[in-house]
PyMOL Python script that loads the backbone (N, CA, C, O; Angstrom):
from pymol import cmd

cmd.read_pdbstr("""\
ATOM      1  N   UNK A   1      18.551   1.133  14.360  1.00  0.00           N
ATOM      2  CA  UNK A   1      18.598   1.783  13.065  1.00  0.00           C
ATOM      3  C   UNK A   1      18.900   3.268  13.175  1.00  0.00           C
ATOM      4  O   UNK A   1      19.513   3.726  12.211  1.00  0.00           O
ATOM      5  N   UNK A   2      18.515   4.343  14.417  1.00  0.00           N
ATOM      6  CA  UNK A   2      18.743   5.279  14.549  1.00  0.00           C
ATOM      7  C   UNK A   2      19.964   5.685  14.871  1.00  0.00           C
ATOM      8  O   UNK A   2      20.219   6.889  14.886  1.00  0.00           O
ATOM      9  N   UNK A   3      21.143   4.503  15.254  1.00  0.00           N
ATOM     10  CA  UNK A   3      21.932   4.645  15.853  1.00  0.00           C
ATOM     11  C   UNK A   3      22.323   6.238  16.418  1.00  0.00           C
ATOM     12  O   UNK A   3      21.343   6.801  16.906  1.00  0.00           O
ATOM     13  N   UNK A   4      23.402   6.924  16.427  1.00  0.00           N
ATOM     14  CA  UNK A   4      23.060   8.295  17.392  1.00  0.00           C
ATOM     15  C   UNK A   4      22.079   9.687  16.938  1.00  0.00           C
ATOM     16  O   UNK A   4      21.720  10.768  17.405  1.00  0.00           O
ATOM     17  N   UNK A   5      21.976   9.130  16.111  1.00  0.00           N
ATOM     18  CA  UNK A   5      20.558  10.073  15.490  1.00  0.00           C
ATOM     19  C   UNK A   5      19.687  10.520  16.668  1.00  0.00           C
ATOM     20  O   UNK A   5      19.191   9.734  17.474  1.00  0.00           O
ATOM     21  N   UNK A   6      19.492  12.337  16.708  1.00  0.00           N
ATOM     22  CA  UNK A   6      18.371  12.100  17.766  1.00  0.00           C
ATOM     23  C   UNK A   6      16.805  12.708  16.531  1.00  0.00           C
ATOM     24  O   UNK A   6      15.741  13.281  16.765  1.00  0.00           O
ATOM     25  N   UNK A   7      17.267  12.342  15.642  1.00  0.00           N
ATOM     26  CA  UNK A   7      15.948  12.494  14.980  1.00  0.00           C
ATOM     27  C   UNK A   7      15.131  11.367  14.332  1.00  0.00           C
ATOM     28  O   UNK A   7      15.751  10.519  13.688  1.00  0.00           O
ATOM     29  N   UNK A   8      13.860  11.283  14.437  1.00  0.00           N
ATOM     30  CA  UNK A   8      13.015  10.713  13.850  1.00  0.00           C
ATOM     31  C   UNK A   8      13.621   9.587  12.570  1.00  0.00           C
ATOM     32  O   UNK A   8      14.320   9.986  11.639  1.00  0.00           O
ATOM     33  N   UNK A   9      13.244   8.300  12.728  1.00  0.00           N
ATOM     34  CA  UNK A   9      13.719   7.440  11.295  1.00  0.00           C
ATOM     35  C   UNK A   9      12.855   6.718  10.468  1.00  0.00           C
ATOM     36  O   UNK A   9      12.349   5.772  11.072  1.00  0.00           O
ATOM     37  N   UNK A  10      12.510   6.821   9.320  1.00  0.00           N
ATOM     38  CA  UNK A  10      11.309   6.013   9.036  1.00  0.00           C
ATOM     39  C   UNK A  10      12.110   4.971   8.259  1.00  0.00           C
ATOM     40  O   UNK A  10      13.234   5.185   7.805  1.00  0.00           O
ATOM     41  N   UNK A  11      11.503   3.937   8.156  1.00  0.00           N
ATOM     42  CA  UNK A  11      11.715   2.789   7.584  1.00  0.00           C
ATOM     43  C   UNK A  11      10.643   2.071   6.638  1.00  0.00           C
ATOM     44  O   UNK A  11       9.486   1.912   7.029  1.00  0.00           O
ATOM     45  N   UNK A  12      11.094   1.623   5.317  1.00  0.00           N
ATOM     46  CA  UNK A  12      10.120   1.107   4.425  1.00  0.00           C
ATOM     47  C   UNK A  12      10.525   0.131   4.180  1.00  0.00           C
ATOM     48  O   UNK A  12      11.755   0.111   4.123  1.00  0.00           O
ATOM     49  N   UNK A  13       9.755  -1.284   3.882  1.00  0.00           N
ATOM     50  CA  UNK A  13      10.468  -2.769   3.856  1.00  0.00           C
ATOM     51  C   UNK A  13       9.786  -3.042   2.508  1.00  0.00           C
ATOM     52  O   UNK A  13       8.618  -2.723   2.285  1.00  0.00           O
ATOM     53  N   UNK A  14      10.681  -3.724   1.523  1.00  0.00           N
ATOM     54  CA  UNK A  14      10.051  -4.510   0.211  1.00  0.00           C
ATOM     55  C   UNK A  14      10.083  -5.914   0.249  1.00  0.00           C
ATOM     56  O   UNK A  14      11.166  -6.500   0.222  1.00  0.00           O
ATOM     57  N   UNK A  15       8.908  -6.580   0.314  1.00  0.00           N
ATOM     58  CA  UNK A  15       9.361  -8.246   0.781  1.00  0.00           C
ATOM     59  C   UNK A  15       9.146  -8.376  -1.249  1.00  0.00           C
ATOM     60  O   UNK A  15       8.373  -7.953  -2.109  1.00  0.00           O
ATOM     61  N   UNK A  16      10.427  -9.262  -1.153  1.00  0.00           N
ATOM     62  CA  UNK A  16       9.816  -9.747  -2.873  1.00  0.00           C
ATOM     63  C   UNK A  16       8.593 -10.744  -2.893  1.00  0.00           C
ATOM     64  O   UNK A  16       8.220 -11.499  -1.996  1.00  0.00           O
ATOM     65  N   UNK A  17       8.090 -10.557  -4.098  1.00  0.00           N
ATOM     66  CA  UNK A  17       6.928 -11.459  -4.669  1.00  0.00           C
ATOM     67  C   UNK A  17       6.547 -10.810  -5.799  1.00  0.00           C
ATOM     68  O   UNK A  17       6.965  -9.730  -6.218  1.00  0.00           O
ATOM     69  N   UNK A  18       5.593 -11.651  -6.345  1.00  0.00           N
ATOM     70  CA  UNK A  18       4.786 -10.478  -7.514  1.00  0.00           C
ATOM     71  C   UNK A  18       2.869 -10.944  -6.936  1.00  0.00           C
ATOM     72  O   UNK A  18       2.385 -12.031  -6.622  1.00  0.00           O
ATOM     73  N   UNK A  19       2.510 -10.134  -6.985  1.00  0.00           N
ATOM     74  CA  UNK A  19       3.121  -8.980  -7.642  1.00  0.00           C
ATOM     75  C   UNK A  19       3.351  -7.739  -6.335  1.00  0.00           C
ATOM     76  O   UNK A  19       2.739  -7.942  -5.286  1.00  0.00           O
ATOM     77  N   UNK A  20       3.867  -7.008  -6.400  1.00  0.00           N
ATOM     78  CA  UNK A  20       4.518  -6.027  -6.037  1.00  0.00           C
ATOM     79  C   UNK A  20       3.185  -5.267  -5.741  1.00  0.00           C
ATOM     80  O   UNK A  20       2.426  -4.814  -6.597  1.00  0.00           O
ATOM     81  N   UNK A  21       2.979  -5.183  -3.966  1.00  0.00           N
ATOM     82  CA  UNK A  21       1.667  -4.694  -3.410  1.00  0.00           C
ATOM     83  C   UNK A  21       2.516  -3.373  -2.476  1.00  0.00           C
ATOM     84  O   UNK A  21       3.480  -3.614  -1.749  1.00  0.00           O
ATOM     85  N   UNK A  22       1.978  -2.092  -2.661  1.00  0.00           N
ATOM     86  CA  UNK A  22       2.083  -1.202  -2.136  1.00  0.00           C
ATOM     87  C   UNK A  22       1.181  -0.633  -0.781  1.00  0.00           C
ATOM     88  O   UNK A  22       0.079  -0.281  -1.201  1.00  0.00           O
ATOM     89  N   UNK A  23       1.254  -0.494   0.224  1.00  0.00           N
ATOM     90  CA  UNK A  23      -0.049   0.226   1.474  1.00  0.00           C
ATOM     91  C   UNK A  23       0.690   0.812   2.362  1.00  0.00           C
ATOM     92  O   UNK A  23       1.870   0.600   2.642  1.00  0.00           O
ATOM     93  N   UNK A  24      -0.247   1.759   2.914  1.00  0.00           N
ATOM     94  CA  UNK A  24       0.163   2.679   3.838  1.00  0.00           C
ATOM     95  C   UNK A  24      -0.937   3.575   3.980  1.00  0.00           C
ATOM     96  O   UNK A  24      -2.090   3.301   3.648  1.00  0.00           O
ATOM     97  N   UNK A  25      -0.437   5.000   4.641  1.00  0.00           N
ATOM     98  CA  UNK A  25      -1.589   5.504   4.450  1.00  0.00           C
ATOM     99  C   UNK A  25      -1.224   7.083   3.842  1.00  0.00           C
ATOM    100  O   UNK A  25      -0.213   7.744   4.077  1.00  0.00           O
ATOM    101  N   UNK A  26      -2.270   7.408   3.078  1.00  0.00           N
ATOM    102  CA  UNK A  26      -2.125   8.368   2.247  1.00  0.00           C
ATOM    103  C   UNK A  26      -2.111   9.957   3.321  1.00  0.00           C
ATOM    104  O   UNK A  26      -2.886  10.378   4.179  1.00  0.00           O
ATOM    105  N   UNK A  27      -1.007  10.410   2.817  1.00  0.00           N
ATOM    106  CA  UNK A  27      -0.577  11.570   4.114  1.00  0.00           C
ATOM    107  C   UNK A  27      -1.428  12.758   3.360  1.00  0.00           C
ATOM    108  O   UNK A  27      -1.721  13.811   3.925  1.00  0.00           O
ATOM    109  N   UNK A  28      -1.774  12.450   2.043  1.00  0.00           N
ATOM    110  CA  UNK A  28      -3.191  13.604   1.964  1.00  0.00           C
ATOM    111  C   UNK A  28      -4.381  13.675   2.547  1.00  0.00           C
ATOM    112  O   UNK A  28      -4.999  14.711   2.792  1.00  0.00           O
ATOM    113  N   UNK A  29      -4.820  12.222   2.848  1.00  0.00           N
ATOM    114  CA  UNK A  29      -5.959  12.293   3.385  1.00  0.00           C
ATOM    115  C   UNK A  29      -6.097  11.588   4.621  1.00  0.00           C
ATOM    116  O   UNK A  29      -7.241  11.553   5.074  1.00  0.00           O
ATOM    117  N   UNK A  30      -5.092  10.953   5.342  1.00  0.00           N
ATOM    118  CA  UNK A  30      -5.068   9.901   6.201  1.00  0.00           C
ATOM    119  C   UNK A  30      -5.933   8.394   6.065  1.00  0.00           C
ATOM    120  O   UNK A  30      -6.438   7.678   6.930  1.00  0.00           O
ATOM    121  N   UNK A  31      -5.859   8.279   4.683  1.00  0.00           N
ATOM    122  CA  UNK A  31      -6.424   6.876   4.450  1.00  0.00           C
ATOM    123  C   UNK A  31      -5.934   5.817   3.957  1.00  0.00           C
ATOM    124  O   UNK A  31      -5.314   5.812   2.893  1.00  0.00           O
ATOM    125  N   UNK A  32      -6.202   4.556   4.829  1.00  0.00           N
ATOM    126  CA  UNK A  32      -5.485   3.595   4.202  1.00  0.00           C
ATOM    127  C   UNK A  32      -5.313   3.192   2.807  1.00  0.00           C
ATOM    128  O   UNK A  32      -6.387   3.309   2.216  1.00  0.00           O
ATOM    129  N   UNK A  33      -4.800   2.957   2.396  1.00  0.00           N
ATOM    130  CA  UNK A  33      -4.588   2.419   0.941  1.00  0.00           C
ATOM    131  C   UNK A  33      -4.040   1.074   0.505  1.00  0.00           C
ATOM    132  O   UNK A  33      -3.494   0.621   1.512  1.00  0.00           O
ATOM    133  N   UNK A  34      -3.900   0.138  -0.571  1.00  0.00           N
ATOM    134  CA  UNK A  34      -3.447  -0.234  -1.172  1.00  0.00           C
ATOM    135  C   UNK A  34      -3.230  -0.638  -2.973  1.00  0.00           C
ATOM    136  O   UNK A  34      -4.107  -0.604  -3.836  1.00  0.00           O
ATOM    137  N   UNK A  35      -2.287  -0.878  -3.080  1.00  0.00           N
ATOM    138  CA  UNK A  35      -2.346  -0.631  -4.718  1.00  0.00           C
ATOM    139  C   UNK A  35      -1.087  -1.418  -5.202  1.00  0.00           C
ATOM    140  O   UNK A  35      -0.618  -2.038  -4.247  1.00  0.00           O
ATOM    141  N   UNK A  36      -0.251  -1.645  -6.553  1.00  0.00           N
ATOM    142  CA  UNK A  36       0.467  -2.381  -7.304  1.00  0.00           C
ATOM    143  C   UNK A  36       1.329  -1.208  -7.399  1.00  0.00           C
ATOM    144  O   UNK A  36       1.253  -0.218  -6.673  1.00  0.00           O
ATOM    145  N   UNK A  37       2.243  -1.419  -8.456  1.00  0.00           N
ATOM    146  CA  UNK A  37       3.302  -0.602  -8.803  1.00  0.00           C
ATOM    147  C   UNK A  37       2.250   0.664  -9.024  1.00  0.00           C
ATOM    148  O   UNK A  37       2.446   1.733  -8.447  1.00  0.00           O
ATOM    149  N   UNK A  38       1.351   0.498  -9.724  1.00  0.00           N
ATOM    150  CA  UNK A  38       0.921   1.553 -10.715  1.00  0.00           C
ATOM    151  C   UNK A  38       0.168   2.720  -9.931  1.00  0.00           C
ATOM    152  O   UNK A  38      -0.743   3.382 -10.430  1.00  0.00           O
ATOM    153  N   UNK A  39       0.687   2.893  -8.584  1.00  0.00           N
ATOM    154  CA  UNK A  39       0.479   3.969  -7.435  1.00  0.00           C
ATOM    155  C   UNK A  39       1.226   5.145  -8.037  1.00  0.00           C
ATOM    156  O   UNK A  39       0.829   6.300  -7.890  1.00  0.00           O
ATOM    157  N   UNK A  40       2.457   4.781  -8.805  1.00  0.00           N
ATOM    158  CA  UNK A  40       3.590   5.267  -8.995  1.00  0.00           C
ATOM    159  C   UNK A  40       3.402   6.200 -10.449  1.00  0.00           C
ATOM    160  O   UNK A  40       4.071   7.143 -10.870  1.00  0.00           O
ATOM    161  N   UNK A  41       2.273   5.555 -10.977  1.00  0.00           N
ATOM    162  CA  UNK A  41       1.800   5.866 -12.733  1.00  0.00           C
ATOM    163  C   UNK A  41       1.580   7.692 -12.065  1.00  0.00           C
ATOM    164  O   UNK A  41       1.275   8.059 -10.930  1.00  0.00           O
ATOM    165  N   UNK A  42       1.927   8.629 -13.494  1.00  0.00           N
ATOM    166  CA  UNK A  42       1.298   9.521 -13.348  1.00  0.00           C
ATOM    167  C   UNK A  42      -0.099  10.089 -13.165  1.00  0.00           C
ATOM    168  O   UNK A  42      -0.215  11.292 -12.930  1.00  0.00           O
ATOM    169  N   UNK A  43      -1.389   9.143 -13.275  1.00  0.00           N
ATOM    170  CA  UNK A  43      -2.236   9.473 -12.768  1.00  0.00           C
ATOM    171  C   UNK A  43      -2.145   8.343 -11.926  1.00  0.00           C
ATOM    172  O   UNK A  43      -2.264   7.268 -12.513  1.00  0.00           O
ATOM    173  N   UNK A  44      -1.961   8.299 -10.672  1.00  0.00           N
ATOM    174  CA  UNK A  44      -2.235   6.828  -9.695  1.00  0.00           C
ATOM    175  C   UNK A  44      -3.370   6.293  -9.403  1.00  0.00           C
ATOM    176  O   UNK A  44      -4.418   6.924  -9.270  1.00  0.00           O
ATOM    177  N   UNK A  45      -3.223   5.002  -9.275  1.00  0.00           N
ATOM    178  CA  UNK A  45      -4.213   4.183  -9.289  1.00  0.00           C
ATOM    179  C   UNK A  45      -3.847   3.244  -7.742  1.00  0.00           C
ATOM    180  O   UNK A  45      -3.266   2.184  -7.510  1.00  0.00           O
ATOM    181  N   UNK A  46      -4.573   4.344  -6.862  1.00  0.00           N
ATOM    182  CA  UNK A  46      -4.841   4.267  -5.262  1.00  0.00           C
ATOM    183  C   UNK A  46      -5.903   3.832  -4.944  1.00  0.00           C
ATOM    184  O   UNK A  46      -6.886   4.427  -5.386  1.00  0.00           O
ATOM    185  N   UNK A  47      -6.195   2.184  -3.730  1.00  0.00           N
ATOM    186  CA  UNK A  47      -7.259   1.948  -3.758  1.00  0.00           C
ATOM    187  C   UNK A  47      -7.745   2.130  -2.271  1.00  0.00           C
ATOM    188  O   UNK A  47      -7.129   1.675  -1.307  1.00  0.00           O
ATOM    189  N   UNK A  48      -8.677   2.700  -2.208  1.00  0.00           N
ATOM    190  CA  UNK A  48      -9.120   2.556  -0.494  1.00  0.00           C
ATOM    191  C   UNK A  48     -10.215   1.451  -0.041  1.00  0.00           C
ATOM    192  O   UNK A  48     -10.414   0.968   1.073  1.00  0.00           O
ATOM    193  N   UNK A  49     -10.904   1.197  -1.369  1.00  0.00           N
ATOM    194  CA  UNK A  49     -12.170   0.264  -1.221  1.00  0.00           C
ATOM    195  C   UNK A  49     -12.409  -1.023  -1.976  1.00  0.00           C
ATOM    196  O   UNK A  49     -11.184  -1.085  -1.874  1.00  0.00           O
ATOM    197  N   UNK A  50     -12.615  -1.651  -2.355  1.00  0.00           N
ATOM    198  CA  UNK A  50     -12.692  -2.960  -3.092  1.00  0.00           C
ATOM    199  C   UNK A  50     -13.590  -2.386  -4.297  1.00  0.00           C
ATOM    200  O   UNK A  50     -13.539  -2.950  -5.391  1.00  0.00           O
ATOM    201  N   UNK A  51     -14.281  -1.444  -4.127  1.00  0.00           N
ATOM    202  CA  UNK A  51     -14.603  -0.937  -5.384  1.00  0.00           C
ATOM    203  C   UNK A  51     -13.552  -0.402  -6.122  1.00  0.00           C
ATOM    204  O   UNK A  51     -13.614  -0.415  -7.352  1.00  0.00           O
ATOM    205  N   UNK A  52     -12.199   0.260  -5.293  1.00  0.00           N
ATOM    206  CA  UNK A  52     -11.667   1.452  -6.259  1.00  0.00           C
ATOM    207  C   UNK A  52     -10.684   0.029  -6.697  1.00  0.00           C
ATOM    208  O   UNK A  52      -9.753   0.234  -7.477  1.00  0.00           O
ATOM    209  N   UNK A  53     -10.835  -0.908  -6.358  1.00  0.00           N
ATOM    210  CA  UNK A  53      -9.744  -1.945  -6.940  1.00  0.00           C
ATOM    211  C   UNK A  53     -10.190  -3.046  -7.919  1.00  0.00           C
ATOM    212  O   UNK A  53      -9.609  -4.072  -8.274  1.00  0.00           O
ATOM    213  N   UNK A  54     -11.479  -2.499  -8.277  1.00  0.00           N
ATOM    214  CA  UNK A  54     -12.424  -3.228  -9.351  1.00  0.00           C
ATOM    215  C   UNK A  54     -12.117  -2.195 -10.544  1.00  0.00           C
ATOM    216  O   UNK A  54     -11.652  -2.279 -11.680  1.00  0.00           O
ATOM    217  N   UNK A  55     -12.565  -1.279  -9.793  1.00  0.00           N
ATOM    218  CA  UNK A  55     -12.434  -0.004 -11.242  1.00  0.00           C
ATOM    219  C   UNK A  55     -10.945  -0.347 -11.764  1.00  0.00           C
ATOM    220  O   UNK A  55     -10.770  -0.992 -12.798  1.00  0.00           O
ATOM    221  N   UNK A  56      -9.861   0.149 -10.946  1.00  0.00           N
ATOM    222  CA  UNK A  56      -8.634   0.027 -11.474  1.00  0.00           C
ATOM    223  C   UNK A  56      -7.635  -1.226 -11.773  1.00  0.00           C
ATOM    224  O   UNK A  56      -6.608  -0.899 -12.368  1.00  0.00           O
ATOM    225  N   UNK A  57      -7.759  -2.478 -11.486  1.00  0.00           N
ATOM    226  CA  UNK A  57      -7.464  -3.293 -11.969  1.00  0.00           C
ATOM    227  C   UNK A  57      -8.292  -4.452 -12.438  1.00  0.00           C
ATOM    228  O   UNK A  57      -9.475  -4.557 -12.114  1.00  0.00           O
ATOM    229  N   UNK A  58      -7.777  -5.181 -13.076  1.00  0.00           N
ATOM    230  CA  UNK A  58      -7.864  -6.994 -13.882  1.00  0.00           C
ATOM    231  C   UNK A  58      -7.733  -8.027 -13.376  1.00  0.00           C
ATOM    232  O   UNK A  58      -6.685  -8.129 -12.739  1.00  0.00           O
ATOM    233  N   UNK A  59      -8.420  -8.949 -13.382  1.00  0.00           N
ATOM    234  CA  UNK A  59      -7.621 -10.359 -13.008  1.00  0.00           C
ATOM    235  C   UNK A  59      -7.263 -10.914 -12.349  1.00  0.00           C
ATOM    236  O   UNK A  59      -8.036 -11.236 -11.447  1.00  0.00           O
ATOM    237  N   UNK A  60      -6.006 -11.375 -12.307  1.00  0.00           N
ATOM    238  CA  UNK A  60      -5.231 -12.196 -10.934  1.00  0.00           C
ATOM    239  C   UNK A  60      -4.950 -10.796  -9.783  1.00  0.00           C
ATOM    240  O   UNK A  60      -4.928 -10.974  -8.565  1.00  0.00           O
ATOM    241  N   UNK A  61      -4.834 -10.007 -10.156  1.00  0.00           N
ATOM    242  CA  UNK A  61      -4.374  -8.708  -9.138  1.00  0.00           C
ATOM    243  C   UNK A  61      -6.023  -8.354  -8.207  1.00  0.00           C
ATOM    244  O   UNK A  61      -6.152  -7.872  -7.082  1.00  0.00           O
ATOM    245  N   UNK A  62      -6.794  -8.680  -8.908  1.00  0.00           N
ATOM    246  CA  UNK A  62      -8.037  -7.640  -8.141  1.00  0.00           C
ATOM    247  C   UNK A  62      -8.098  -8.650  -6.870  1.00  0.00           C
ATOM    248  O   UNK A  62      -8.106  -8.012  -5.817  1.00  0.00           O
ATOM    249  N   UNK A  63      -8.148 -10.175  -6.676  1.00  0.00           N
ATOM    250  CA  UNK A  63      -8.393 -10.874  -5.529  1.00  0.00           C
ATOM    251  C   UNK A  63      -7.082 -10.816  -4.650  1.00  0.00           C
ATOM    252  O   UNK A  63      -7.277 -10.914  -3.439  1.00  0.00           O
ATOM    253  N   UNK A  64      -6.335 -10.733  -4.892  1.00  0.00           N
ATOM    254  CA  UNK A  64      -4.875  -9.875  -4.260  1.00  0.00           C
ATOM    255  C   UNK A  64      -4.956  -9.183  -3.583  1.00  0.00           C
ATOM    256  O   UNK A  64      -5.069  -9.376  -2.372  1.00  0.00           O
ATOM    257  N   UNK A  65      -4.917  -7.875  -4.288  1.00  0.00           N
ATOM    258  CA  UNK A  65      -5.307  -6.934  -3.602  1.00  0.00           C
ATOM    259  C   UNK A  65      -6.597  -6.270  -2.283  1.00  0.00           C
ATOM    260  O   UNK A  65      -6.562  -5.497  -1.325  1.00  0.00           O
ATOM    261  N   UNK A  66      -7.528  -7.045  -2.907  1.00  0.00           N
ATOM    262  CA  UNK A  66      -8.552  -7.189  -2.132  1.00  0.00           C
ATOM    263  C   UNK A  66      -8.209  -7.651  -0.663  1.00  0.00           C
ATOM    264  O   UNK A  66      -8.475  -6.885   0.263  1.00  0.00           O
ATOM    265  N   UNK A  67      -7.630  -8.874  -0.419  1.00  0.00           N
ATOM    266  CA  UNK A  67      -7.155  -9.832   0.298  1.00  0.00           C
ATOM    267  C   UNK A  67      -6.164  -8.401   1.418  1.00  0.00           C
ATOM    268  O   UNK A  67      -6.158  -8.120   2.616  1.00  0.00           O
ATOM    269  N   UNK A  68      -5.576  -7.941   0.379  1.00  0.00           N
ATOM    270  CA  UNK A  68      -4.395  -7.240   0.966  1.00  0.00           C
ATOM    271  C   UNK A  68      -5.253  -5.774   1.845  1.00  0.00           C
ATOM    272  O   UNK A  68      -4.865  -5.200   2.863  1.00  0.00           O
ATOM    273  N   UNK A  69      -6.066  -5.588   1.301  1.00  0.00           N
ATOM    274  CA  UNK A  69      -7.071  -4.104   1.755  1.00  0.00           C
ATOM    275  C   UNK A  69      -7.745  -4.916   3.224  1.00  0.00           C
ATOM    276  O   UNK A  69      -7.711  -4.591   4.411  1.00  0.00           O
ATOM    277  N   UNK A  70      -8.196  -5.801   2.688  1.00  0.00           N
ATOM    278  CA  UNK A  70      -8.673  -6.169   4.107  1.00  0.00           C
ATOM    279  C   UNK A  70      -8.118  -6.966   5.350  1.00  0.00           C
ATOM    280  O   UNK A  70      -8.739  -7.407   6.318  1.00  0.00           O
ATOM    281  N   UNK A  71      -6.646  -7.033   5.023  1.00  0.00           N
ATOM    282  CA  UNK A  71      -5.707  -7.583   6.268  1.00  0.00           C
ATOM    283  C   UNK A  71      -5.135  -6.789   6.717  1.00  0.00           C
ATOM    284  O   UNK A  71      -5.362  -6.419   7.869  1.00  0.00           O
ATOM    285  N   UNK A  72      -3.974  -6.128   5.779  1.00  0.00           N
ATOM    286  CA  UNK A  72      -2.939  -5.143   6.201  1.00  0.00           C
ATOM    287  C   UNK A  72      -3.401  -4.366   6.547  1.00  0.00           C
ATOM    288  O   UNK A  72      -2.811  -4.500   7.619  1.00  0.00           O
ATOM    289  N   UNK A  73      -4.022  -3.487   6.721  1.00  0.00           N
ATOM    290  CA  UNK A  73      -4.262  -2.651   7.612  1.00  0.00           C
ATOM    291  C   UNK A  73      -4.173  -2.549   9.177  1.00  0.00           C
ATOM    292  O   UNK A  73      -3.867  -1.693  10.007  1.00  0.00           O
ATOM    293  N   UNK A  74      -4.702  -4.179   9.157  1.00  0.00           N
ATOM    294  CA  UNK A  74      -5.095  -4.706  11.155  1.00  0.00           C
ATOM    295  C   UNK A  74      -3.543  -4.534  11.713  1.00  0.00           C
ATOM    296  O   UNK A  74      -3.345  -4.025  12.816  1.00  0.00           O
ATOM    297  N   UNK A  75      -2.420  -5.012  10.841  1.00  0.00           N
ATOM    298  CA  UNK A  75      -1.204  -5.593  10.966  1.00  0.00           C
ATOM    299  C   UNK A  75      -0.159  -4.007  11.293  1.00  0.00           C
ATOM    300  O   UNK A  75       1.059  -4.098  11.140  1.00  0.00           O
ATOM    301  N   UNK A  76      -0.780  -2.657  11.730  1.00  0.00           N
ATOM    302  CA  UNK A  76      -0.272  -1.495  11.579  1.00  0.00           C
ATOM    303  C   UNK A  76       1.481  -1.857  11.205  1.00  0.00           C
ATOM    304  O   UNK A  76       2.522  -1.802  11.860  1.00  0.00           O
ATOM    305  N   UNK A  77       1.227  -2.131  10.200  1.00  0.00           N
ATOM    306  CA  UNK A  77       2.548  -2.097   9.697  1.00  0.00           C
ATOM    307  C   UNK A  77       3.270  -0.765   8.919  1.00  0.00           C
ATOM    308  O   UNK A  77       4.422  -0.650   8.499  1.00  0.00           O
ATOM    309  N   UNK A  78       2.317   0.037   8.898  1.00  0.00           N
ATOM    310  CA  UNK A  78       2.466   1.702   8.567  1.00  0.00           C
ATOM    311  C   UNK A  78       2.983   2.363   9.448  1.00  0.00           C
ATOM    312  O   UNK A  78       3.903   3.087   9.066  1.00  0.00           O
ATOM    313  N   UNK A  79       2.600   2.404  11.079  1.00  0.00           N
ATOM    314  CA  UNK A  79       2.688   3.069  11.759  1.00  0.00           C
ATOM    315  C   UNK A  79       4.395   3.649  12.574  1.00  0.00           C
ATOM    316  O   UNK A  79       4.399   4.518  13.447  1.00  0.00           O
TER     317      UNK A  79
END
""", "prot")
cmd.dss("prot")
cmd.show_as("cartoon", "prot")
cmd.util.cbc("prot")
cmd.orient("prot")
């Protein structure tokens, strides 16, 4: 991907599905995260804990996400 590049390349992958799960880690604070589109909302709705993903979402998304906070991370797929 760098082909003769001698600089640094980052790469971001979107696998489709819905719903549309965002993670990585937050370069303000170095913490993992995950969240839905609505990372993107002007006030974002960033989750680090299964609490902050109770507060901020509903429904079919909160066991999702949950699921997603406590796998992806192991999977350093950020790094």
């Amino acid at each position: 991907l760098g082909g003769s590049s001698t600089s640094k390349v980052n790469v971001t992958v979107k696998w489709d599905g819905a719903p549309a799960i965002v993670c990585g880690i937050n370069p303000e604070n170095g913490k993992f995260f995950v969240g839905s589109k609505s990372i993107f909302n002007k006030v974002p709705k960033i989750n680090y804990t299964d609490a902050d993903i109770r507060k901020n979402h509903k429904g079919g998304l909160v066991p999702k996400l949950r699921y997603a906070l406590k796998y992806l991370k192991d999977l350093n797929i950020y790094n």
